[in-house]
N, C-alpha and C positions, 0 to 999 in steps of 0.2 A: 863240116864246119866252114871251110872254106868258101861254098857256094852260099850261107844260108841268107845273105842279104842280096842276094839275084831278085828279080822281081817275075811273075809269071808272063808280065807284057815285056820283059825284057827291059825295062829302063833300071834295072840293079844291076848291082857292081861283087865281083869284080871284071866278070867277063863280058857282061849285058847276055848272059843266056837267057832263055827263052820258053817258055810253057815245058813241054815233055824235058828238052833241053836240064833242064835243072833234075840233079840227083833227086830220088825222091826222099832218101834221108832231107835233104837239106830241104823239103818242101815242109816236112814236117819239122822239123827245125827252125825255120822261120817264123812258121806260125807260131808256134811255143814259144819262142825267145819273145815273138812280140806278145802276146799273150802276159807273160809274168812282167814284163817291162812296164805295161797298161796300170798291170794291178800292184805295183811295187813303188812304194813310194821314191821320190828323187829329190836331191836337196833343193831342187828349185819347182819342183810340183810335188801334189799329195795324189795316193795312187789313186784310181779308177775303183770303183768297184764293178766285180766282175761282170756284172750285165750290161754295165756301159762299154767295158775292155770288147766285150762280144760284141757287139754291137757294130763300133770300128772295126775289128776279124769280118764278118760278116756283106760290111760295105766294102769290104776291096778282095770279093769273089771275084777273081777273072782281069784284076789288076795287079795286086801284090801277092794274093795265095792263088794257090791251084784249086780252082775248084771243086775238086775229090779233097782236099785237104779241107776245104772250108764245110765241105757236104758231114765229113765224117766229125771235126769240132764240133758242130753244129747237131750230131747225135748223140756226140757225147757229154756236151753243156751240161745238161741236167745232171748226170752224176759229176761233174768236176766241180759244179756250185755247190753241191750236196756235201764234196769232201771237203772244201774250202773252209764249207760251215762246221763241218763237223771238227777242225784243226781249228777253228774260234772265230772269236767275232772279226778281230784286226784281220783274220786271212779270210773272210768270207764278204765281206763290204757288197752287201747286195741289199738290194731294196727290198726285195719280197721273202 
């Protein structure tokens, strides 16, 4: 928990660690935190839905995620949207 806002280029805090550098818990921890953060709504924005929330996951391979992190989201998409939908409409917000 501690590492999981580290960034893979190193510009995250709290240490500025660095690609491998970063726990791999906390690689996958990141991504997840930011993932539900996307799709969750906030009192001052309405959430994402999920293939937009990916989307942003997606464009910051090799900047904010690890790219084995992003590889394996990125397999797993299809069945995470599939749960989302299947938990209802409010937790599924996908276009297709």
């Amino acid at each position: 928990v501690l590492h999981h806002h580290e960034r893979w280029d190193g510009r995250g805090y709290p240490h500025g660690l660095a690609g491998p550098d970063i726990p791999r818990a906390a690689q996958v921890l990141a991504l997840a935190d930011t993932f539900d953060a996307l799709t969750s709504s906030r009192a001052y924005r309405a959430a994402r839905a999920a293939d937009r929330a990916a989307e942003v996951i997606l464009g910051e391979e090799g900047r904010q995620f690890s790219p084995e992190m992003v590889a394996a989201f990125r397999d797993a998409l299809p069945e995470l949207v599939e749960t989302l939908r299947a938990a209802g409409p409010a937790a599924a917000r996908t276009r297709a």
